[in-house]
C-alpha positions as CSV (number, residue, x, y, z in Angstrom):
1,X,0.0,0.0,0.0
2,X,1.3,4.1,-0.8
3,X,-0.6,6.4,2.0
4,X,0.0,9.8,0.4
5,X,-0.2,12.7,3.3
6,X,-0.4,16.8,2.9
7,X,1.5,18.2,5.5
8,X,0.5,21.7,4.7
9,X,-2.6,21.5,5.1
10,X,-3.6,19.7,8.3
11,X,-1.8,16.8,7.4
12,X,-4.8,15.3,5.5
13,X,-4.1,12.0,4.2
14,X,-4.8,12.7,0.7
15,X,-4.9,8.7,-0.8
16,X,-4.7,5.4,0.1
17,X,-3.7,2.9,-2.9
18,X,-3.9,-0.6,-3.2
19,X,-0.7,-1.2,-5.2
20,X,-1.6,-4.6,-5.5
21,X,-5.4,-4.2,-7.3
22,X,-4.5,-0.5,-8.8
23,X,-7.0,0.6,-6.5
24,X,-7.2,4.0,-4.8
25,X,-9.3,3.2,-1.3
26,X,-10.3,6.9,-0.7
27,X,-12.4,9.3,-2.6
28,X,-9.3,11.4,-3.5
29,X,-10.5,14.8,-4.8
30,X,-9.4,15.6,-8.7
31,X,-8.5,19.2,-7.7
32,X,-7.9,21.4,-4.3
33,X,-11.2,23.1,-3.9
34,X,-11.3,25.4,-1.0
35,X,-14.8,26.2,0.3
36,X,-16.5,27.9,3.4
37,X,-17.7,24.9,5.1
38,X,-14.9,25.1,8.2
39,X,-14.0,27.1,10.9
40,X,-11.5,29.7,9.0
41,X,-13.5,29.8,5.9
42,X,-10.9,26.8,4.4
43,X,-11.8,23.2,3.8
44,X,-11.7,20.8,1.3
45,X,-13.4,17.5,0.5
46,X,-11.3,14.6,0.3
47,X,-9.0,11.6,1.7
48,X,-8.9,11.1,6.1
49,X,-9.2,14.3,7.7
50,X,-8.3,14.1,11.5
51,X,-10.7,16.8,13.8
52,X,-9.8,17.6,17.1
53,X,-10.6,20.5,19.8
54,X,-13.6,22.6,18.2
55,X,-16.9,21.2,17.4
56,X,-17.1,20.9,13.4
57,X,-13.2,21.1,11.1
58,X,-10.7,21.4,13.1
59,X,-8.7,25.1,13.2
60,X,-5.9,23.5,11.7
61,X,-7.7,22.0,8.7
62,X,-5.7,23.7,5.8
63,X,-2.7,24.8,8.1
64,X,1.4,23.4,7.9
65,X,1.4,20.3,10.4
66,X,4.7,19.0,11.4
67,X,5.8,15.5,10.1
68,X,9.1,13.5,11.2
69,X,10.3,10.2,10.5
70,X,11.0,7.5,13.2
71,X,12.6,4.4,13.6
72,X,10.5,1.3,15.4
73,X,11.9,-0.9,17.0
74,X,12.8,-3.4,14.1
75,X,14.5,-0.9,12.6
76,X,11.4,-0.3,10.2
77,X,9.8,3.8,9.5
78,X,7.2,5.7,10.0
79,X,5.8,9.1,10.2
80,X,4.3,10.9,13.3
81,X,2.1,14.0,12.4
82,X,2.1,16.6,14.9
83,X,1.5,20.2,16.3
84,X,0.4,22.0,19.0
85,X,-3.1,23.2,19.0
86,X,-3.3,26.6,20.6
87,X,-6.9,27.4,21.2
88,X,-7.6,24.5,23.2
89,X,-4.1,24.5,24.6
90,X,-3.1,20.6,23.9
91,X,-0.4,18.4,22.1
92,X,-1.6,16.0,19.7
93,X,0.3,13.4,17.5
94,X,-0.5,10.9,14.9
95,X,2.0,7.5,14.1
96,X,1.2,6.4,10.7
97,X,2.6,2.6,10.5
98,X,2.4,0.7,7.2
99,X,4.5,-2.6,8.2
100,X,6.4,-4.6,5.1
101,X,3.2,-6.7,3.4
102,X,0.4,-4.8,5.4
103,X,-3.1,-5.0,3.8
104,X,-3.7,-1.8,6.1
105,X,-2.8,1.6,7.5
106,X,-2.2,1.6,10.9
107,X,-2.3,4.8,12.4
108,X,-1.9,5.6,16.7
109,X,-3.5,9.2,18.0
110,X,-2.0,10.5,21.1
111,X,-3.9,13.6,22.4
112,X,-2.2,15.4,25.6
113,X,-3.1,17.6,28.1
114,X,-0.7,17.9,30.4
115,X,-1.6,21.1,31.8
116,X,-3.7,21.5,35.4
117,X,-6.8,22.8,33.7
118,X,-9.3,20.7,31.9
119,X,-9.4,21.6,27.9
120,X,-12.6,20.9,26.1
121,X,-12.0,18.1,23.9
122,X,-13.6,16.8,20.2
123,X,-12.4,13.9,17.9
124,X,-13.5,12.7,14.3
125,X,-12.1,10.7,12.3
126,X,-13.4,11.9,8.4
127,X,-12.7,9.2,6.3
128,X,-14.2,10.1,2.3
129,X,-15.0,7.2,0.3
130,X,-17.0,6.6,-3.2
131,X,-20.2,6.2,-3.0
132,X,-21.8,4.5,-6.1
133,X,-25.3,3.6,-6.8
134,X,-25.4,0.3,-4.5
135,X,-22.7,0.9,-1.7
136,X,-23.9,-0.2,1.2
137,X,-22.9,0.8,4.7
138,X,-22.4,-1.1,7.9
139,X,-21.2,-1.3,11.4
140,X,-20.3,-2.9,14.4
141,X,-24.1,-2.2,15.5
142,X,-27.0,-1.7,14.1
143,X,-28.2,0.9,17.0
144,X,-28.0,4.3,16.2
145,X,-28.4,8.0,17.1
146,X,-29.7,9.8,13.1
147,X,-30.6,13.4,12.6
148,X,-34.4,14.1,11.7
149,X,-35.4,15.5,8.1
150,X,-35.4,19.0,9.3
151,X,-32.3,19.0,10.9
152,X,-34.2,19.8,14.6
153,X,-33.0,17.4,16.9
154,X,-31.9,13.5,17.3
155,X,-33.7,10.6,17.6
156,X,-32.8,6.8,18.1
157,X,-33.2,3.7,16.4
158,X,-32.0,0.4,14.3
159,X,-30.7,-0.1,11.1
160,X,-31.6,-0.4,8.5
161,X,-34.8,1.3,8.8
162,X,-35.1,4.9,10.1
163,X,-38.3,7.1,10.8
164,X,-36.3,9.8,8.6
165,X,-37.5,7.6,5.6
166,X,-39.7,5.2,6.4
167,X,-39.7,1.5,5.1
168,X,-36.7,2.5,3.4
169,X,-33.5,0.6,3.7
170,X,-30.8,3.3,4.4
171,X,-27.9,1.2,4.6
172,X,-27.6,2.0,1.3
173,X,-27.4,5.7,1.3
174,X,-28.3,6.6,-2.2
175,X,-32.2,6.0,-0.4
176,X,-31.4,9.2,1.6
177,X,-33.6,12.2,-0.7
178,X,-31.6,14.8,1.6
179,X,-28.2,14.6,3.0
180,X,-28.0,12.9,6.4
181,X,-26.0,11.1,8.8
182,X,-26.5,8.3,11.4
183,X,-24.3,7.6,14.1
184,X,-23.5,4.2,15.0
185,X,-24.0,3.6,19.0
186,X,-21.2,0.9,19.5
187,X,-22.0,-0.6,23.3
188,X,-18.6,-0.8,25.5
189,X,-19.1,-4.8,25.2
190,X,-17.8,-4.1,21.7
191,X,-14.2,-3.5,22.2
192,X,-12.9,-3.4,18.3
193,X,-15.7,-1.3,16.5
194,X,-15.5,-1.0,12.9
195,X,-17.7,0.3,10.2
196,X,-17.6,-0.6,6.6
197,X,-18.8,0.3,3.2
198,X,-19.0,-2.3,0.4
199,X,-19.3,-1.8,-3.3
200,X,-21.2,-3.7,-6.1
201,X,-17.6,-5.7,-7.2
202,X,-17.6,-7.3,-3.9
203,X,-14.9,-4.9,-2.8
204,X,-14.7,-3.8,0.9
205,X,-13.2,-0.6,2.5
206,X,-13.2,-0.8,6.3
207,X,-11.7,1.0,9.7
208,X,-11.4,-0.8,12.6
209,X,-10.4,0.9,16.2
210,X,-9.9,0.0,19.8
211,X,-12.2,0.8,22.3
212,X,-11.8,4.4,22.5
213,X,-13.1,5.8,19.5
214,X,-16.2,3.7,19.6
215,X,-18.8,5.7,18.0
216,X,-19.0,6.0,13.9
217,X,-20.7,7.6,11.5
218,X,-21.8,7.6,8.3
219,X,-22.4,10.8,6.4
220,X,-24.4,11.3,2.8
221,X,-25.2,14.5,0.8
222,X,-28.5,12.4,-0.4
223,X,-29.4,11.5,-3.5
224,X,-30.7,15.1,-4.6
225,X,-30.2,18.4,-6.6
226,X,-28.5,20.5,-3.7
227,X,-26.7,17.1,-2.7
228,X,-25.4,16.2,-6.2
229,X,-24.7,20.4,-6.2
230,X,-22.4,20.5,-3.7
231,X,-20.3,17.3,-4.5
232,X,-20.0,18.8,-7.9
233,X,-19.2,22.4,-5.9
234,X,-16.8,20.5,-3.9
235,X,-14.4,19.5,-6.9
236,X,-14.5,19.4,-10.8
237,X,-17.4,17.4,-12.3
238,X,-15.7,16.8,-15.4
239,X,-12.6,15.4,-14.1
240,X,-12.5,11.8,-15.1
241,X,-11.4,10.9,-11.7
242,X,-14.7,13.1,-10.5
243,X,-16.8,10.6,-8.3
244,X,-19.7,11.3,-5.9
245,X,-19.0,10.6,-2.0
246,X,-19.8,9.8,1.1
247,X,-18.2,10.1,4.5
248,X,-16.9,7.2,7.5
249,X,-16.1,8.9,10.5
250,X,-15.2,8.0,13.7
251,X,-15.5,10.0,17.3
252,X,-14.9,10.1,21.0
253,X,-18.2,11.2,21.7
254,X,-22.0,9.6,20.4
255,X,-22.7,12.5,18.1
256,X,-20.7,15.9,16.5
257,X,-23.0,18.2,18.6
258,X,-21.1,16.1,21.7
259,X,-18.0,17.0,23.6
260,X,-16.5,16.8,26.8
261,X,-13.4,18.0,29.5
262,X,-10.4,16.1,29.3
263,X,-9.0,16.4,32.6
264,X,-5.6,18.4,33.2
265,X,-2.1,15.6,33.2
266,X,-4.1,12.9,31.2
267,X,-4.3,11.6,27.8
268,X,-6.1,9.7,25.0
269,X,-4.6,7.3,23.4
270,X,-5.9,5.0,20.4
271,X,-5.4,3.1,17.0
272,X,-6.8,2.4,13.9
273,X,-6.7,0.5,10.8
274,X,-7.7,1.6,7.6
275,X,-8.1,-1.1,4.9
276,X,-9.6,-3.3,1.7
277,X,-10.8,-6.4,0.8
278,X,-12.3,-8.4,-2.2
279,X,-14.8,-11.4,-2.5
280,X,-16.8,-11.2,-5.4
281,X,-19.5,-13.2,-3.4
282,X,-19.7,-10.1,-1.6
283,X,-22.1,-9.1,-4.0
284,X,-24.5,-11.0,-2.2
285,X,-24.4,-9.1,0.8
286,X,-25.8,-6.1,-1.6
287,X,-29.3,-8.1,-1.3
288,X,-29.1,-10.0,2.0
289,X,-31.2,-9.3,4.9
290,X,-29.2,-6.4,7.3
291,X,-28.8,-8.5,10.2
292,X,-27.2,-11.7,8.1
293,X,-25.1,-9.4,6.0
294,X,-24.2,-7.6,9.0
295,X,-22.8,-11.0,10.7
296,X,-20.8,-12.1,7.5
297,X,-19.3,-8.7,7.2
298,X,-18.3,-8.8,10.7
299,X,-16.6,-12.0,10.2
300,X,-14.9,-10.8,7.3
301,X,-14.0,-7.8,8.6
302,X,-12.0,-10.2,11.9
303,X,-10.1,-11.9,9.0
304,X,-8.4,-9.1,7.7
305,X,-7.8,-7.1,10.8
306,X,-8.6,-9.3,13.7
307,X,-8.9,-7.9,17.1
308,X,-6.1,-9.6,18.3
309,X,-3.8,-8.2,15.8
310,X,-5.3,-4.7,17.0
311,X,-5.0,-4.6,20.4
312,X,-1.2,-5.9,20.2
313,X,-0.2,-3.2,17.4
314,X,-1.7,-0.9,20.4
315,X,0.1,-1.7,22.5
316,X,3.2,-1.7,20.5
317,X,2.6,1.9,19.6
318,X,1.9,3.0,23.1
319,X,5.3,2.3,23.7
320,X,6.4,4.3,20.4
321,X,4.4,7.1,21.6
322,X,7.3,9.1,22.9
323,X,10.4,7.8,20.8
324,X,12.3,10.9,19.8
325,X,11.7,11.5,16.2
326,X,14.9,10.4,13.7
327,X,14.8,13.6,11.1
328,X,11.9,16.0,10.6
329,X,10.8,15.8,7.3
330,X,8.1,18.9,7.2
331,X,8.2,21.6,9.5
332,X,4.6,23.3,10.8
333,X,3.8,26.1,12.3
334,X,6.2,27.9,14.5
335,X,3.2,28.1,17.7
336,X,4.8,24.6,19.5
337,X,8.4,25.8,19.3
338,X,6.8,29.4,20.9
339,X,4.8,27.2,23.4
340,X,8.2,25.4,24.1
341,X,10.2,28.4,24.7
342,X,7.1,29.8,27.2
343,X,7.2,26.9,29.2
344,X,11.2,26.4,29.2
345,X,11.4,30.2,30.6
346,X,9.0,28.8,33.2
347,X,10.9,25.3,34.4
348,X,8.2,23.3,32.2
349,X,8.5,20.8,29.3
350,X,6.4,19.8,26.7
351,X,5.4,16.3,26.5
352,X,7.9,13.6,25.0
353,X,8.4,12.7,21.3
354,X,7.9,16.0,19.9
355,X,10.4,18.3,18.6
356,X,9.6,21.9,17.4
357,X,12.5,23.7,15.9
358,X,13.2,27.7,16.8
359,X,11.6,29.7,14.0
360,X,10.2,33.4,14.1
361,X,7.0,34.2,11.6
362,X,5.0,37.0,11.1
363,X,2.3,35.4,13.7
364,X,4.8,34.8,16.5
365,X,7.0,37.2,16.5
366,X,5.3,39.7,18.7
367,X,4.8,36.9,20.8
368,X,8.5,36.4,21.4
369,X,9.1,39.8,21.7
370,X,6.6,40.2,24.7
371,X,8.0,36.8,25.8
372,X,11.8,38.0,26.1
373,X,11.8,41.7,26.4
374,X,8.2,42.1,28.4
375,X,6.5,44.5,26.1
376,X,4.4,43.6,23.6
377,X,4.5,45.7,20.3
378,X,2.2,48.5,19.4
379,X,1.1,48.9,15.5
380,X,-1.2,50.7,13.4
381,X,-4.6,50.4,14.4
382,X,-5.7,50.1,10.8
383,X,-4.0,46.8,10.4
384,X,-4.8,43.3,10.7
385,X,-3.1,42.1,14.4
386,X,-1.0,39.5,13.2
387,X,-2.4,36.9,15.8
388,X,-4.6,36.1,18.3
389,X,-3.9,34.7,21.7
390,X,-6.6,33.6,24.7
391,X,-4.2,31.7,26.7
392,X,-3.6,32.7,30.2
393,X,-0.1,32.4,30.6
394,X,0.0,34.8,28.0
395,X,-2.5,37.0,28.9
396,X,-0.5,37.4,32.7
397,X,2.4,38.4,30.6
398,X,0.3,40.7,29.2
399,X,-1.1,42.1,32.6
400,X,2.2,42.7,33.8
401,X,3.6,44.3,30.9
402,X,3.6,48.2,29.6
403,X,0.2,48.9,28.0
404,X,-0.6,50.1,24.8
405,X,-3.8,50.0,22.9
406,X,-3.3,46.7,20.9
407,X,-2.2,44.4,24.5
408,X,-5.2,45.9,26.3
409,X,-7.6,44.3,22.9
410,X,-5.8,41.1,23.7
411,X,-6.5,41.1,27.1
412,X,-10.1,41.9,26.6
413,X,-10.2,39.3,24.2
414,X,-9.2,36.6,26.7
415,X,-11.7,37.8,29.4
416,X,-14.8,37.7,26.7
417,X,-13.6,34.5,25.9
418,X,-13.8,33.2,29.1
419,X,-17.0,34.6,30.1
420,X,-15.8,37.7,31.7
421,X,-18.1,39.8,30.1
422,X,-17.7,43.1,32.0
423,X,-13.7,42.6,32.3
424,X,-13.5,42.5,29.0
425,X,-15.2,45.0,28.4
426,X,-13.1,47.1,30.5
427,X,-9.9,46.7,29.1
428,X,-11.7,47.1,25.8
429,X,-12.7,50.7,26.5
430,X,-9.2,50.7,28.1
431,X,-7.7,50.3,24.5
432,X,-9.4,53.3,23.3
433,X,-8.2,55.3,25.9
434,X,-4.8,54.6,24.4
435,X,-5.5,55.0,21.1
436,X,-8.9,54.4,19.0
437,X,-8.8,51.4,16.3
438,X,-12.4,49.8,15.1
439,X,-10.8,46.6,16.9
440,X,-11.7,47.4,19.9
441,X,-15.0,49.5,19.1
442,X,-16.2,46.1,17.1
443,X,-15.6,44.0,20.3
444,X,-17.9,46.2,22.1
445,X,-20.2,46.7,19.1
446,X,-20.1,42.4,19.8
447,X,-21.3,42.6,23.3
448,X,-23.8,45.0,23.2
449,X,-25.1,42.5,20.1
450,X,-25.1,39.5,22.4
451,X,-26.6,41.6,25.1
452,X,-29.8,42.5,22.7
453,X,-28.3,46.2,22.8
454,X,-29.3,46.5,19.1
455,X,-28.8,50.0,18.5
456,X,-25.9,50.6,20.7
457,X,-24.3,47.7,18.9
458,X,-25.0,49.4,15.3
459,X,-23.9,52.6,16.8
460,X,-20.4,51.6,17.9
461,X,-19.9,50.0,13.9
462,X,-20.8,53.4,12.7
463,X,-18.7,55.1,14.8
464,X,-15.7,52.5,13.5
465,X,-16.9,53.4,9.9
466,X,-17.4,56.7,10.3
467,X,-13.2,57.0,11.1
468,X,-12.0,54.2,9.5
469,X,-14.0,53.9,6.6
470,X,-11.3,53.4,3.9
471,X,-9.3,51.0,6.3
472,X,-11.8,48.7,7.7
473,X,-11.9,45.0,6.6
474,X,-14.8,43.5,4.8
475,X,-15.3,41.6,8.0
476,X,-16.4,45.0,9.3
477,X,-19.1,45.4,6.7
478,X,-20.2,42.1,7.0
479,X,-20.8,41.8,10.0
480,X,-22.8,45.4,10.3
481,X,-24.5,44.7,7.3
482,X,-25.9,41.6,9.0
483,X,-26.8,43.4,12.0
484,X,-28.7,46.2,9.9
485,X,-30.5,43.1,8.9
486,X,-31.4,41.8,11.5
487,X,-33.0,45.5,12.7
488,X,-34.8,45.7,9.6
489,X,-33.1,48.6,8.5
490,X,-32.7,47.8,5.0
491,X,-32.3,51.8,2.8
492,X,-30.1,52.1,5.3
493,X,-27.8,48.8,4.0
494,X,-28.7,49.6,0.7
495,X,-27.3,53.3,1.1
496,X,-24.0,52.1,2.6
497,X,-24.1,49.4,0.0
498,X,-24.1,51.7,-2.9
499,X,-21.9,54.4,-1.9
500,X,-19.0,53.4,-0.1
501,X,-19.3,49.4,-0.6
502,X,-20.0,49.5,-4.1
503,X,-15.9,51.0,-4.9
504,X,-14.0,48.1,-3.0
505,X,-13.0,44.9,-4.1
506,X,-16.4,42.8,-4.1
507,X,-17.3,40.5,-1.3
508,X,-19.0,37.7,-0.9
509,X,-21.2,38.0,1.8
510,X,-21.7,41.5,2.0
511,X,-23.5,40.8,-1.7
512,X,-25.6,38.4,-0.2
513,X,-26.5,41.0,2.6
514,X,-27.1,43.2,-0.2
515,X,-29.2,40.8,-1.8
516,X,-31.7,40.8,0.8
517,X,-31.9,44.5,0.7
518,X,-32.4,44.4,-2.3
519,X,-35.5,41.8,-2.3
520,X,-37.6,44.4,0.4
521,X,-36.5,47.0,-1.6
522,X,-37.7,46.4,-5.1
523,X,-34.4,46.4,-6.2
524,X,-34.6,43.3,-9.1
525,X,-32.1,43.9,-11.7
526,X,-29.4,43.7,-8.9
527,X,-31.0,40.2,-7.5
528,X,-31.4,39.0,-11.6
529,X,-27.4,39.3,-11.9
530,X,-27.1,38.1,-8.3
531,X,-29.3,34.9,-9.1
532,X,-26.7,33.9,-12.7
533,X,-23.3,33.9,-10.2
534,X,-21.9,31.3,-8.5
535,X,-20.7,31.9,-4.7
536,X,-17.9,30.6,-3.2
537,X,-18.6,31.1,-0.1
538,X,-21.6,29.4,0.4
539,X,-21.9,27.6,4.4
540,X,-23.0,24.2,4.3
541,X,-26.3,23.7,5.5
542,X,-26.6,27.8,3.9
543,X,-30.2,28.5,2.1
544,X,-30.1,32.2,2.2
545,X,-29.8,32.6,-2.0
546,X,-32.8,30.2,-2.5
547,X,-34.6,31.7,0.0
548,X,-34.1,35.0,-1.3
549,X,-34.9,33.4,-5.2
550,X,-38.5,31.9,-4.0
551,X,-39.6,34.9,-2.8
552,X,-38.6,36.8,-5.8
553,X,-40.3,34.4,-7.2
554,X,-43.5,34.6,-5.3
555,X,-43.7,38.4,-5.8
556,X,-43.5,38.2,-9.5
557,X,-45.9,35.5,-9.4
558,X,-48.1,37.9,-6.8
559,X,-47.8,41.0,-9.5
560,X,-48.8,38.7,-12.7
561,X,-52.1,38.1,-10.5
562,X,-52.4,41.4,-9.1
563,X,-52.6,40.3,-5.9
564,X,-50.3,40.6,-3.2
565,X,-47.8,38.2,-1.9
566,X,-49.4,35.4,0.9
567,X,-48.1,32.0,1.8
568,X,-50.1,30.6,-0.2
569,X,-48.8,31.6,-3.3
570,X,-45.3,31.0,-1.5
571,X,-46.4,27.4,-1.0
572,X,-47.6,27.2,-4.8
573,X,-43.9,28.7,-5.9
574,X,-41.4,26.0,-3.8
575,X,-44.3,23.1,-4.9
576,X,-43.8,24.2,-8.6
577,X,-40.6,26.3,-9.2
578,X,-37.0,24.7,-9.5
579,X,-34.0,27.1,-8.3
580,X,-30.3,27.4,-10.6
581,X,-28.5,25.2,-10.2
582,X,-25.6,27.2,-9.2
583,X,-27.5,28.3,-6.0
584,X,-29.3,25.1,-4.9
585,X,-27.4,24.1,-2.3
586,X,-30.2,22.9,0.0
587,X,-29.5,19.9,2.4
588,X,-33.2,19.4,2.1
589,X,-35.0,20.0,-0.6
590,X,-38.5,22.0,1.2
């Protein structure tokens, strides 16, 4: 087998072939396509995508990773993938093993605290696969947690029949109308779960872990128009190695909307296998009961990577865990070696088996300035801050530190973040004693928002605009545009829209925010061009262009009758009108 990783962005791993069959296990995407569906506005679909710390993509999704080589213990290689993540304030590392002969990845994830505090902790394991017309999916169980149509809550039940469809069989996920996901409920008596997906050549692709990560998943984008528009968004339909998918994941926790506190000085540790198999009697399992071709896969599936075999490579890589790596072969971020030099100044270590290598960037080196000389560097307010920190190490450096107008936005920063409203907003307005900057009057503009102060929020964006207007970010506007939204203020969008938006470099989502103006407004030319373009920035799960499109729609329909827009003639539009293609990106279609 050839595992193929991209250390610069997260450390995806990108494909896993088959040398043997000529088969690539993964659905490996034809092209890079970057889309909003993440934290930082920067994912992409495709390969084994490890999440950790933050509900969703992890932060570190499309970011440099370190990877170093190692030596086992029979003198064979292998890679550990590692960083330090920052927000959540934890070490994590990833040993990918592929032994001589191995019919399977083996990969161990080592996840430290080993700080006093609890960290809130997240893990999912997104493996991308092919889907094709009669895949069918299965697990170690057949109970699980599944999302409801309309995406309101959870409910619980047994494969292969769900209340989301009824007396359909979604095993096979091209049954799914909508895009979906079911979580598979693996009881602690299980203590190898796997899940598996097999294709209509008999062919297999499974992952297999210990105990630990016992709950998987299985996520579709349904067998319909916004589904088949965002897997075509997603990468290049006319590639020839174009192919729908569908996504196996695996988690600490029984659903994504699930987390918990890792406790300070503690880790988690666990291993998985990623691998393939042929029968072509397989094919049989396609049209077999669940429950018997749920038993032979599970045989199957202890063939290939028995539990045995498992729990003794687990063990094996425990004791790898903190082998000092041989030669670094990719080098990350430079946050861990900045972490590293914190905690040496301060008689602490970072855990064992990592090694970050001195290097100064544009993000840390105010960092390292405040760290050895005290003070913390003062720049234009009308610039991006290079970085952002909320740890509190930092921040009492900080605190004990000369002031100036950008340390007391950090240190606000840290206190909103921890729930310190009132704090934070203290050293907020403490900033703008120093100096002024739309920083710090946008933080406030934030917690008057989240304190349902709607007009002293939009006031304190004005005020930013009203000095900063050439300067500002787009973020700015977006985020004020929304808000002017949300008051139903809309000549008043529209004005700012048109006469100080309209000469900068277009955005994204301050069109869209324009867009809805423009439907309360009369303004339909402007929505006609918005309606032909194709937006990259679209959120999954995002129906704010076809929302805006059907009622356009309604009130054209409403002025052909002379009548005035109801719901009923809203209801007669969705039943009978079908949206562009290039803005359907419904996860249901309703």
């Amino acid at each position: 087998m050839k595992a193929t990783f991209l250390p610069e962005l997260g450390g995806r791993l990108y494909s896993l072939f088959d040398k043997e069959n000529q088969r690539e296990l993964l659905f490996t995407n034809p092209i890079l396509q970057f889309a909003n569906l993440s934290i930082l506005n920067a994912w992409f679909s495709g390969g084994i995508e490890w999440n950790m710390g933050q509900y969703g993509h992890t932060f570190g999704t499309c970011s440099p990773v370190h990877i170093a080589k190692l030596i086992d213990e029979d003198g064979h290689e292998f890679i550990r993938i590692y960083d330090y993540e920052r927000t959540r304030n934890f070490h994590w590392a990833i040993d990918c093993h592929l032994p001589s002969g191995a019919r399977n990845l083996r990969v161990h994830v080592r996840i430290m605290n080993d700080r006093t505090e609890m960290t809130p902790m997240y893990w999912w394991t997104n493996i991308a696969v092919r889907e094709t017309p009669k895949a069918r999916v299965f697990g170690s169980t057949d109970d699980v947690i599944f999302v409801d149509q309309g995406f309101a809550g959870y409910g619980t039940g047994k494969l292969p029949y769900l209340p989301t469809v009824p007396g359909v069989d979604l095993s096979f996920p091209q049954n799914f109308p909508f895009a979906n996901e079911y979580f598979f409920q693996n009881p602690k008596s299980i203590s190898s779960p796997w899940e598996s997906i097999l294709y209509e050549d008999g062919q297999v692709f499974y992952e297999r872990s210990t105990a630990a990560l016992r709950y998987k998943k299985m996520f579709c984008w349904g067998n319909h128009v916004g589904g088949r528009g965002w897997q075509e968004f997603l990468s290049d339909a006319s590639s020839p190695n174009f192919s729908p998918y569908l996504e196996l994941q695996a988690g600490l926790a029984p659903t994504q909307l699930h987390g918990y506190q890792m406790p300070g000085h503690s880790e988690i540790t666990f291993t998985q296998f990623f691998g393939s198999f042929e029968k072509t009697e397989n094919q049989l399992l396609l049209k077999a009961e669940w429950s018997a071709a749920q038993e032979k896969m599970s045989d199957q599936i202890e063939k290939v990577a028995p539990i045995d075999l498992l729990e003794s490579e687990n063990l094996r890589f425990e004791k790898l865990a903190t082998k000092e790596p041989a030669e670094i072969l990719f080098r990350g971020s430079s946050w861990g070696a900045v972490e590293q030099r914190r905690r040496e100044k301060s008689g602490e270590n970072i855990p064992a088996g990592l090694l970050f290598e001195p290097a100064k960037s544009d993000q840390t080196g105010d960092w390292i300035e405040l760290l050895e000389n005290g003070n913390y560097p003062i720049s234009d307010v009308t610039k991006v801050p290079t970085s952002w920190m909320v740890q509190k190490e930092w921040i009492s450096l900080l605190e004990e530190s000369r002031q100036n107008w950008l340390s007391a936005l950090h240190i606000g920063n840290y206190y909103f973040e921890i729930g310190e409203k009132e704090l934070a907003i203290y050293h907020w307005n403490k900033s703008l004693d120093f100096e002024s900057s739309p920083w710090a009057l946008r933080n406030l503009a934030i917690a008057q928002r989240d304190s349902g102060n709607l007009s002293a929020a939009l006031e304190l964006y004005e005020k930013a605009i009203n000095k900063f207007s050439s300067e500002l970010h787009d973020a700015f506007y977006e985020e004020y545009l929304q808000l002017l939204i949300f008051a139903e203020k809309y000549e008043q969008l529209w004005k700012i829209y048109t006469e100080i938006i309209s000469i900068r470099v277009p955005s994204e989502r301050i069109d869209l925010a324009a867009a809805k103006a423009a439907l309360q407004l009369g303004h339909f030319e402007f929505l006609a061009k918005i309606f032909t373009r194709t937006f990259a920035q679209i959120r999954e799960g995002e129906s704010t262009l076809v929302a805006i499109w059907f009622e356009y729609q309604a009130i054209l329909a409403a002025q052909a009758s002379g009548v005035p827009v109801d719901d009923q003639i809203r209801k007669q539009v969705r039943q009978s009108a079908r949206p562009p293609k290039n803005i359907d990106f419904r996860m249901i279609e309703s």
